[in-house]
C-alpha positions as a Python dict, from the first residue, in 0.01 Angstrom:
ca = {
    (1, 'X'): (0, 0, 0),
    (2, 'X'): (-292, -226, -84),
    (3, 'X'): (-601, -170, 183),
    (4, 'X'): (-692, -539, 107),
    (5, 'X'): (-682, -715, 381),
    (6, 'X'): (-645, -1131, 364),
    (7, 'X'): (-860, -1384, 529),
    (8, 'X'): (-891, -1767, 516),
    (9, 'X'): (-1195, -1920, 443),
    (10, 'X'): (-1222, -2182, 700),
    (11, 'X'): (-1493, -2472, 780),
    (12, 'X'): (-1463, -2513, 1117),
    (13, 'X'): (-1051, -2547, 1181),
    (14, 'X'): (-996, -2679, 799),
    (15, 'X'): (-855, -2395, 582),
    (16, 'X'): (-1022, -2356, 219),
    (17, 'X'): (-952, -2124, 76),
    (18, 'X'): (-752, -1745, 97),
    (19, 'X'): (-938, -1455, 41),
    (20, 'X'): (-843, -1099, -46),
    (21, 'X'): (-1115, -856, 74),
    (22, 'X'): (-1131, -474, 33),
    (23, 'X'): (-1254, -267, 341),
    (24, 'X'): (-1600, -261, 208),
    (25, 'X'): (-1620, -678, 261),
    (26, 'X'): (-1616, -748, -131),
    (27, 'X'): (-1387, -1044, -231),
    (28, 'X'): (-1163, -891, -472),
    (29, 'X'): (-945, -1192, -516),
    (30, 'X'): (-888, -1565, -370),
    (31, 'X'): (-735, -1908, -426),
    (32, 'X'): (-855, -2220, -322),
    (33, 'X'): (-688, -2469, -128),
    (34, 'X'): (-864, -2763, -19),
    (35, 'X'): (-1167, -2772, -313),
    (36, 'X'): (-1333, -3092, -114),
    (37, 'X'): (-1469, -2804, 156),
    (38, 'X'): (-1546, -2577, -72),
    (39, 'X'): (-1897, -2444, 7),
    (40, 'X'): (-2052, -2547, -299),
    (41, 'X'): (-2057, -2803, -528),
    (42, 'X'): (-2035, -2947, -845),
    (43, 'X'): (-1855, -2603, -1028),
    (44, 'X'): (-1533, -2497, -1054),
    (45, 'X'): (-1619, -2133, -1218),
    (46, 'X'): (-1500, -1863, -988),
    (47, 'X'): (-1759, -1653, -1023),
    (48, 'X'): (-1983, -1868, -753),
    (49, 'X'): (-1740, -1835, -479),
    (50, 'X'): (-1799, -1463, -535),
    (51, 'X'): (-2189, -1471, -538),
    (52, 'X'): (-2174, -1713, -250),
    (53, 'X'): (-2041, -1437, -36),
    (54, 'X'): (-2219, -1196, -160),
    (55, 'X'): (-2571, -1407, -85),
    (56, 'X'): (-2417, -1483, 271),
    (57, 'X'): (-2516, -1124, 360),
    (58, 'X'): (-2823, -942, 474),
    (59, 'X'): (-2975, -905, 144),
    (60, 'X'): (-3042, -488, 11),
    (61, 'X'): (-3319, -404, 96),
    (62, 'X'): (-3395, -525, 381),
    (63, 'X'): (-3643, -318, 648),
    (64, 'X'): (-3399, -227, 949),
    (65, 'X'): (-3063, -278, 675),
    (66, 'X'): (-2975, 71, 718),
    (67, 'X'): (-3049, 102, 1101),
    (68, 'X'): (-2852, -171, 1123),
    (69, 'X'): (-2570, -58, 918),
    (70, 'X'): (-2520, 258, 1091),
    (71, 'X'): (-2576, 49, 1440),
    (72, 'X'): (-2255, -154, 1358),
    (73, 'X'): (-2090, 115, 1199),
    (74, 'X'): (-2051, -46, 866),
    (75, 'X'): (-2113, 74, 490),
    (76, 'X'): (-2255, -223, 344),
    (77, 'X'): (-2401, -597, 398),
    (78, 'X'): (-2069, -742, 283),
    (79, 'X'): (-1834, -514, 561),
    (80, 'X'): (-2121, -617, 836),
    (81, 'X'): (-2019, -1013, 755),
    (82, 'X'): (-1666, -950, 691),
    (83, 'X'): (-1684, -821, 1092),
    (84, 'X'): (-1838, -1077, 1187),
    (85, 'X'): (-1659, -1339, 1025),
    (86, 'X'): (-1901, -1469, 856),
    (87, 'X'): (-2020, -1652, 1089),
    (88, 'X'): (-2381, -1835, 990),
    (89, 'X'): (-2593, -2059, 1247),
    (90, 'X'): (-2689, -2270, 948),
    (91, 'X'): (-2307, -2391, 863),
    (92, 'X'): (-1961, -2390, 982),
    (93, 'X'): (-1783, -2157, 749),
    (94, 'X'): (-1630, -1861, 864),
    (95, 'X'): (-1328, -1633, 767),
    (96, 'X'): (-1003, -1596, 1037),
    (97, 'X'): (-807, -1245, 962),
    (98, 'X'): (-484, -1442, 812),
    (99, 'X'): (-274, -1218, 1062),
    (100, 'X'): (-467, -1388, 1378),
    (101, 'X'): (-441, -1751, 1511),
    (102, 'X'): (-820, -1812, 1566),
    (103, 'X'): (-1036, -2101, 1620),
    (104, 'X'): (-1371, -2264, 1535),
    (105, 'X'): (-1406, -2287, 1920),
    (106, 'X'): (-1351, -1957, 1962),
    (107, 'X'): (-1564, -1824, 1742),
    (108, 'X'): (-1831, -2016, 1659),
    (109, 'X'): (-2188, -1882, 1703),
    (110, 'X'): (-2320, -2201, 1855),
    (111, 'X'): (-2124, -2169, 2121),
    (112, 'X'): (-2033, -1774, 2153),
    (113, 'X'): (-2296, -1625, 1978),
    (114, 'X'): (-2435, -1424, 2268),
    (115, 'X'): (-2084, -1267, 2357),
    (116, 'X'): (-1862, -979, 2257),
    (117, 'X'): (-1536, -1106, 2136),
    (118, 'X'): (-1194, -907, 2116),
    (119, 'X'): (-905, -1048, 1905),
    (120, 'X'): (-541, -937, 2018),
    (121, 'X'): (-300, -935, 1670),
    (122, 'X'): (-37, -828, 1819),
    (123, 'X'): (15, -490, 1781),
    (124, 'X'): (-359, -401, 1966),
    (125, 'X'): (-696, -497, 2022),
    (126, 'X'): (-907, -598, 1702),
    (127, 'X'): (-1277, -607, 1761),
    (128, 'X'): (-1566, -765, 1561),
    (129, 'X'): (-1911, -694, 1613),
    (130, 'X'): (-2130, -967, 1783),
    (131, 'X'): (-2426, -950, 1531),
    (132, 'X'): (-2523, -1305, 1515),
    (133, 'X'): (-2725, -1214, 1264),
    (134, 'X'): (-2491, -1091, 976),
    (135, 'X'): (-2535, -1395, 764),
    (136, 'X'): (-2916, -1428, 768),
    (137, 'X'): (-3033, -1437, 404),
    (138, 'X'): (-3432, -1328, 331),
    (139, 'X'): (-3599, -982, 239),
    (140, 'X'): (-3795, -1028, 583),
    (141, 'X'): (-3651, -894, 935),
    (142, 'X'): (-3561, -1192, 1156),
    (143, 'X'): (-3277, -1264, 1402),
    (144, 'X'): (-3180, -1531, 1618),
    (145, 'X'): (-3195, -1624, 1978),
    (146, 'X'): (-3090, -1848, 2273),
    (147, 'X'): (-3321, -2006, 2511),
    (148, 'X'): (-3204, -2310, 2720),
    (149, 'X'): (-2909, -2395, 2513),
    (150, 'X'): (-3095, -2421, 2206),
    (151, 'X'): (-3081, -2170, 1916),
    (152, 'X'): (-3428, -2060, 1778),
    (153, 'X'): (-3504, -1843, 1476),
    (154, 'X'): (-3741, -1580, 1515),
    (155, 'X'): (-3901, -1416, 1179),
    (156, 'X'): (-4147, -1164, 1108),
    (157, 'X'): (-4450, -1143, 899),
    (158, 'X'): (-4424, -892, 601),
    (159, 'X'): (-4592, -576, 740),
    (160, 'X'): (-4802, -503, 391),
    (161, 'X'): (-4992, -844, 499),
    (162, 'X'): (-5244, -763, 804),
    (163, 'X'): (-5220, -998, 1119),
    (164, 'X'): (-4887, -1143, 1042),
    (165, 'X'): (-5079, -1367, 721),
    (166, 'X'): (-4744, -1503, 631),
    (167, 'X'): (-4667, -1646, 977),
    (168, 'X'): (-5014, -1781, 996),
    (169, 'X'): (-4949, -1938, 706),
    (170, 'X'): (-4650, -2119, 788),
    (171, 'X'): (-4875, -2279, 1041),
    (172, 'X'): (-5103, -2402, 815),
    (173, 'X'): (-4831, -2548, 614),
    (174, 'X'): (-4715, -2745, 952),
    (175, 'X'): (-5032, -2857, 1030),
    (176, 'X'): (-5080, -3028, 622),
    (177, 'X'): (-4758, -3178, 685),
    (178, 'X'): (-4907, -3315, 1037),
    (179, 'X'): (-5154, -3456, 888),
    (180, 'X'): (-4989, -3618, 598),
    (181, 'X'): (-4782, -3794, 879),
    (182, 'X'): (-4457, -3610, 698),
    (183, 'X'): (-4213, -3586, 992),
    (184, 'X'): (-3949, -3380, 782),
    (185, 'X'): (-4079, -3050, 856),
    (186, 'X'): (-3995, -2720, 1005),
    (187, 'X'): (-4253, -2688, 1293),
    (188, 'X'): (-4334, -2303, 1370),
    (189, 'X'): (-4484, -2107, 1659),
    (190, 'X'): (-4675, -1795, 1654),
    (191, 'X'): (-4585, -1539, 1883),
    (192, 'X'): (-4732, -1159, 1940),
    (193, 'X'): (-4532, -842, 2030),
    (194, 'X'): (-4589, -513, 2079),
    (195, 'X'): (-4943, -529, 2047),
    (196, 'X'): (-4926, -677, 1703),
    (197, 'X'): (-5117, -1028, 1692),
    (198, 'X'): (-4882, -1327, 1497),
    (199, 'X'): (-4578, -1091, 1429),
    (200, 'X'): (-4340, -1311, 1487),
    (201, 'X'): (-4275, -1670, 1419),
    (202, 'X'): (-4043, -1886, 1555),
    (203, 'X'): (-3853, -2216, 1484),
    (204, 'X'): (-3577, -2437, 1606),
    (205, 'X'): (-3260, -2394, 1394),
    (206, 'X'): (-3214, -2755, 1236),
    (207, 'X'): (-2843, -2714, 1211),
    (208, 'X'): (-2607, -2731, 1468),
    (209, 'X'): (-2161, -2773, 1486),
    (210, 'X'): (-2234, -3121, 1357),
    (211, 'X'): (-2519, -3108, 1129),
    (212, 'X'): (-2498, -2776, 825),
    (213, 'X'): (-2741, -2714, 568),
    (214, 'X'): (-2641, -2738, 232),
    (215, 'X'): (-2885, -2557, -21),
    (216, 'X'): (-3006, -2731, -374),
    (217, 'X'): (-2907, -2444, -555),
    (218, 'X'): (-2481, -2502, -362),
    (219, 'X'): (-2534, -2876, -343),
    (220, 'X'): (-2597, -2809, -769),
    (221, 'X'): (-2300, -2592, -794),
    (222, 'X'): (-2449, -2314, -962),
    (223, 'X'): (-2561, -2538, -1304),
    (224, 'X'): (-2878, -2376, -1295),
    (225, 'X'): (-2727, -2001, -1409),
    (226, 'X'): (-2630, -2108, -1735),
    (227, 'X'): (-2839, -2060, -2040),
    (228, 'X'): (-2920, -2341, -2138),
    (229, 'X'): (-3111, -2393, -1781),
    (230, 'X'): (-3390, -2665, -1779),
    (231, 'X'): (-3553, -2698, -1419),
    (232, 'X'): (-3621, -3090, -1522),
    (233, 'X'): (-3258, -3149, -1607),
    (234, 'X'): (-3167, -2926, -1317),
    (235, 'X'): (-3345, -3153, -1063),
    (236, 'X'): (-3205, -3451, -1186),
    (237, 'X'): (-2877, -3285, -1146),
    (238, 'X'): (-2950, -3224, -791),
    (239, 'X'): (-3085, -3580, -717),
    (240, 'X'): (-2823, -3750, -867),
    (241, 'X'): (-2602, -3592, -673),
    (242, 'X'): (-2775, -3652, -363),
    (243, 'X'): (-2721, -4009, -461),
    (244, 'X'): (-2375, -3967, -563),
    (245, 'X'): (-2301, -3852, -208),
    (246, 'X'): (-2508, -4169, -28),
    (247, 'X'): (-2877, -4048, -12),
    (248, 'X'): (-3088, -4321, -145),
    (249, 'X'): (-3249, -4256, -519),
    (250, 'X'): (-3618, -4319, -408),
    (251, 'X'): (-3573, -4123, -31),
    (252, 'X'): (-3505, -3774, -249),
    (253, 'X'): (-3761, -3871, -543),
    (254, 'X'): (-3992, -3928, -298),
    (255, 'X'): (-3926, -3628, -75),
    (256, 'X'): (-3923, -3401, -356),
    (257, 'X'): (-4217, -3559, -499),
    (258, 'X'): (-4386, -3487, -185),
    (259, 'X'): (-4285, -3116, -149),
    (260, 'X'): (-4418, -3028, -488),
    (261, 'X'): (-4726, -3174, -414),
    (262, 'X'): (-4770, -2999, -102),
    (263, 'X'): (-4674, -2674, -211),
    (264, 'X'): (-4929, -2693, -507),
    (265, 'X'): (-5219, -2804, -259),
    (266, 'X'): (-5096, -2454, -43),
    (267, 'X'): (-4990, -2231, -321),
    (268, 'X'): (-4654, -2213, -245),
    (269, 'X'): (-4494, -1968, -440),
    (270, 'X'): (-4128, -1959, -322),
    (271, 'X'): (-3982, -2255, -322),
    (272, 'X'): (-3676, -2147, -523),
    (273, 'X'): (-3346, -2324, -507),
    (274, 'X'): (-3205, -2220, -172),
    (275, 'X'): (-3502, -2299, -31),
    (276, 'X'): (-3481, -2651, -25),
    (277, 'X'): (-3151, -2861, 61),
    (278, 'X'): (-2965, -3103, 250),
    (279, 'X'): (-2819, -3159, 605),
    (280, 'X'): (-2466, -3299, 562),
    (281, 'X'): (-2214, -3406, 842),
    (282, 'X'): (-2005, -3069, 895),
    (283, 'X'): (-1683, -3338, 948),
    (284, 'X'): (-1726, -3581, 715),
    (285, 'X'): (-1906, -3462, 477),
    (286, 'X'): (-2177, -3692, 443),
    (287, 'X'): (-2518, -3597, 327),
    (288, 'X'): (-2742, -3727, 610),
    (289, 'X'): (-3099, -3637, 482),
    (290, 'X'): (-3256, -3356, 302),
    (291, 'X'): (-3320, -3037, 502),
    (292, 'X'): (-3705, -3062, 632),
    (293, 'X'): (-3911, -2825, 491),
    (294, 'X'): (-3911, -2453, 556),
    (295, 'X'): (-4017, -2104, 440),
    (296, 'X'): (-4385, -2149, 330),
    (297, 'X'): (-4505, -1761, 434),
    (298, 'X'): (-4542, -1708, 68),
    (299, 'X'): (-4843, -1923, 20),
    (300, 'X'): (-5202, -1995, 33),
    (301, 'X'): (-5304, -1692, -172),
    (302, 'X'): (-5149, -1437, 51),
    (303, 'X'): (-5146, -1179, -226),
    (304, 'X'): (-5487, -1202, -366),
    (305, 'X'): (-5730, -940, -366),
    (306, 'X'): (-5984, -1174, -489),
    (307, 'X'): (-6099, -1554, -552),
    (308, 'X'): (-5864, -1687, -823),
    (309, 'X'): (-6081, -1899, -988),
    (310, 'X'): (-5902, -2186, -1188),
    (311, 'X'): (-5791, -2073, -1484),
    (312, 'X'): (-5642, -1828, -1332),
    (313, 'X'): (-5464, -2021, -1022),
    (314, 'X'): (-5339, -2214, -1355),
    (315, 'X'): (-5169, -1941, -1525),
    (316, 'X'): (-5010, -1779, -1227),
    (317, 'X'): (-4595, -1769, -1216),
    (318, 'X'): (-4393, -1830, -933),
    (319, 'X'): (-4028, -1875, -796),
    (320, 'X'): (-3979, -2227, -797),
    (321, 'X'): (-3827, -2482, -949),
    (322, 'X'): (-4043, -2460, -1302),
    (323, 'X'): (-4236, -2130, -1353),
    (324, 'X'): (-4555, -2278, -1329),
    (325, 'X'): (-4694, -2522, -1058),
    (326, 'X'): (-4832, -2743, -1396),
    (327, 'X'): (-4461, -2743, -1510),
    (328, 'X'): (-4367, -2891, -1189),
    (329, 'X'): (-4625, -3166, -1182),
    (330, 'X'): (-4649, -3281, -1520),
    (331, 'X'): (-4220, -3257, -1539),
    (332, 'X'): (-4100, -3326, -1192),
    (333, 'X'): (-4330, -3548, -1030),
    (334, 'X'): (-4305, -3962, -1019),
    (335, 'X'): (-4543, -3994, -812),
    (336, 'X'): (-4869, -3800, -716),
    (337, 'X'): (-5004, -4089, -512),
    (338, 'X'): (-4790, -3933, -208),
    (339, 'X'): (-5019, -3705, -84),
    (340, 'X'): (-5295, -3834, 57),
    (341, 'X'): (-5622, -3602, -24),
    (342, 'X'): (-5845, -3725, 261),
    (343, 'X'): (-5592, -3579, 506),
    (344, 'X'): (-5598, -3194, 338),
    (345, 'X'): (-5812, -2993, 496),
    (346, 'X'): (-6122, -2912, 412),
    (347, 'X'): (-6263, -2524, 292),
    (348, 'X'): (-6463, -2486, 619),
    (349, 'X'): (-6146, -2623, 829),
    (350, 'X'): (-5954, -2332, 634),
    (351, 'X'): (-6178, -2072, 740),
    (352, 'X'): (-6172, -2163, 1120),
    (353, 'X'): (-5822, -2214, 1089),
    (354, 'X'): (-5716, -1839, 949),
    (355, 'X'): (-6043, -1684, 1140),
    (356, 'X'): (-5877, -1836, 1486),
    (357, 'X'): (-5591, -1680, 1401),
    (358, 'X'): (-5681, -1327, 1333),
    (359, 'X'): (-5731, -1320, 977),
    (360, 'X'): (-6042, -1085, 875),
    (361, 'X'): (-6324, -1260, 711),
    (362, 'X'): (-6277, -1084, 379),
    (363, 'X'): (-5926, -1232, 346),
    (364, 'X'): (-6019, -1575, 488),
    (365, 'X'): (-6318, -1613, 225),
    (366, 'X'): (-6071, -1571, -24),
    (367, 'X'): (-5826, -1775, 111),
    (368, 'X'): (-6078, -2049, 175),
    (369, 'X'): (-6240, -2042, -183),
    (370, 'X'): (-5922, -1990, -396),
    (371, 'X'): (-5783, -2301, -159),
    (372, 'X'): (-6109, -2500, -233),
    (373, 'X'): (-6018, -2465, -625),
    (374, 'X'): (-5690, -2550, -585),
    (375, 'X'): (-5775, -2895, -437),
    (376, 'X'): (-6017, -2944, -697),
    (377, 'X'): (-5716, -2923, -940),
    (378, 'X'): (-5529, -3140, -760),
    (379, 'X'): (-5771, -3438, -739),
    (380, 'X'): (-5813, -3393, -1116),
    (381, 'X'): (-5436, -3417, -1133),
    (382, 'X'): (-5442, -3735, -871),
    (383, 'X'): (-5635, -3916, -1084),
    (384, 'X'): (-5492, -3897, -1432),
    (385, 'X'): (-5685, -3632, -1575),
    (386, 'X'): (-5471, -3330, -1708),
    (387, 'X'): (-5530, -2981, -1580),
    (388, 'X'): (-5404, -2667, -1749),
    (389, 'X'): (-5457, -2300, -1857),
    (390, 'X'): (-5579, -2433, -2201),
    (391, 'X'): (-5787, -2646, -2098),
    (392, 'X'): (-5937, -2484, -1862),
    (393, 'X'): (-6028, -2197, -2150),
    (394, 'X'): (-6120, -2419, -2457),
    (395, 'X'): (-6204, -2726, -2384),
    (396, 'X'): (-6417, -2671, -2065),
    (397, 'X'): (-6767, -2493, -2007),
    (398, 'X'): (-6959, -2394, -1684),
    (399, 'X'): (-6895, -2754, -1604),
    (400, 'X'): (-6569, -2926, -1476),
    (401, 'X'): (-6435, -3281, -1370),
    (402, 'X'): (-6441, -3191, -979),
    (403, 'X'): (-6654, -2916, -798),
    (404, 'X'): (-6602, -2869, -351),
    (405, 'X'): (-6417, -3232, -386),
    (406, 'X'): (-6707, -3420, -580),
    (407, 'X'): (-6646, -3591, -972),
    (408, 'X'): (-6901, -3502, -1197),
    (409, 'X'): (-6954, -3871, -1327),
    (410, 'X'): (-6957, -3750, -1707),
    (411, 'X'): (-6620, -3672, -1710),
    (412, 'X'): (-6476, -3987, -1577),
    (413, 'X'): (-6569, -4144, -1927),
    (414, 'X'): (-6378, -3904, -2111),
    (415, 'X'): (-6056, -3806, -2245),
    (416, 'X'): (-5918, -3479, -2107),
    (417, 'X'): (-5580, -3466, -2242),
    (418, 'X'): (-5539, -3206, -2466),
}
């Protein structure tokens, strides 16, 4: 006798698809039954159903993984969902044992996720564990909480970074986007505990039972795994599908014009596919907007050891969409009028900012002039002139087109593009 069990994969109360999982949570088989609600889009290859479950659950490696394992009595990520359902706060899928009648209402983390909840199947009690937190992707500890109705996300700082230097920084990336006027943001709060200054940081979920989040890399349907990936084709992909599904062309160019932009001027270095997105109508369908923007701990230099001076800021790799920020802006980007420089803080605004909040003054100096650099680049890149690692090593000297946010007038007559 098979120790498979079967579940359906439900959105809310619409069945999707059937699963067959082994104890250990693993989907060892399935068939799909209504492909409209399937959790991704745009692919039909069954291996993406399988890594969509698998990236549903508490990532290995995580911190408190194996505390939390033995705390739920489970043997891996995959068995902690399964008990749980697979419930997420940031969508309305979920799996129902196939031998119980259950519910969205019944289940659902918006409305039960603070409660214990014992199934009856007939024969005795089933219980699932009430970890609201099974489904939380992310290699940093965070969990989720209630506070006058309204679910909040609490994350903390990466512990090898003094004075929680990733939360600060998603602060600093809320107040650029403040003062860009961009109102499609995540807006963070810093909070301390147990001693610890800025360990946590906390936002308001942006999803609710109406409204999911949809990742780029889902919304894309996996295109961007195959070998012939091109992060310019990729993108266009995306967008088009955005449009496709009633987002207007210029609202997502723009947006995603915007984003880049931003996330050069703070370093961003993880802005990988499922960390950008769209809200859709959990119902209908619809794609109402793209997700605000989110996760920007892993910026403004936070791994440095020492100034990056340009050349080097310019040959630096990263996560995101292109390998290098240059690939993004010189590929991706229609328009670099839509961040407005004026508006970016300046060095000396940097260095109160992370000195306020905590930061020593060895890490803030380099923060501040590594920062100062990168703006430097980006005015270059504002106005027309090219910027790049080769450039920067054989066509330069000691001087360059912009120094602290000043031209030097000489260049402005020539050619830069090499």
């Amino acid at each position: 006798m098979s120790e498979n069990r079967l579940f359906i994969l439900k959105q809310k109360n619409h069945d999707v698809a059937v699963l067959q999982l082994s104890l250990e949570g693993d989907i060892e088989n399935y068939e799909i039954i209504n492909p409209a609600r399937m959790p991704y889009l745009g692919s039909t290859e069954s291996k993406h159903l399988y890594s969509w479950w698998k990236d549903r659950a508490i990532p290995e490696g995580r911190a408190r993984l194996v505390e939390l394992l033995k705390e739920y009595k489970c043997e891996s990520p995959q068995e902690l969902l399964m008990k749980n359902l697979g419930l997420s706060l940031t969508d309305t899928y979920w799996i129902s044992p196939a031998e119980l009648d259950l519910t969205w209402e019944e289940v659902n983390l918006f409305d039960n996720g603070e409660e214990t909840i014992d199934f009856h199947d007939g024969e005795g009690r089933v219980h699932y564990s009430n970890s609201k937190d099974a489904a939380l992707g992310g290699h940093l500890e965070k969990h989720s909480l209630k506070i006058d109705d309204i679910w909040y996300l609490d994350k903390n700082s990466d512990p090898k970074y003094s004075n929680g230097l990733l939360n600060v920084n998603e602060l600093f990336a809320s107040l650029v986007h403040e003062r860009q006027g961009f109102k499609e943001y995540v807006r963070y709060e810093l909070l301390n505990e147990d001693g610890e200054i800025n360990k946590l940081c906390r936002c308001r979920y942006f999803t609710d039972e109406n409204h999911e989040f949809v990742s780029a890399y889902e919304v894309s349907g996996g295109f961007h795994n195959s070998e012939e990936y091109n992060g310019e084709a990729e993108l266009e992909h995306f967008i088009r599908t955005c449009t496709d599904f009633g987002l207007k062309r210029e609202y997502v160019s723009n947006f995603i014009d915007y984003m880049i932009l931003t996330d050069f001027a703070i370093s961003n270095s993880d802005r990988h596919w499922n960390n950008f997105g769209i809200i859709r109508d959990s119902e209908t369908l619809e794609f109402l907007s793209l997700a605000p923007i989110y996760d920007n701990g892993n910026s403004m230099f936070f791994d440095a050891y020492n100034t990056l001076n340009r050349p080097t800021i310019l040959k630096l790799e990263d996560a995101g969409i292109m390998k290098r920020e240059t690939e993004r802006l010189n590929k991706l980007v229609k328009d670099r009028s839509l961040i407005n420089m004026d508006l970016l803080p300046y060095p000396e605004e940097v260095r109160r900012f992370y000195t306020e909040h905590g930061i020593d003054r060895t890490k803030t100096n380099i923060i501040m002039e590594s920062y100062s650099n990168k703006i430097d680049l980006l005015m270059e890149y504002q106005h027309g002139i090219s910027i790049g690692y080769n450039i920067e090593m054989y066509e330069y000297g000691d001087e360059v087109p912009v120094k602290n946010r000043k031209f030097n007038p000489q260049f402005l007559m020539r050619d830069l593009t090499y």
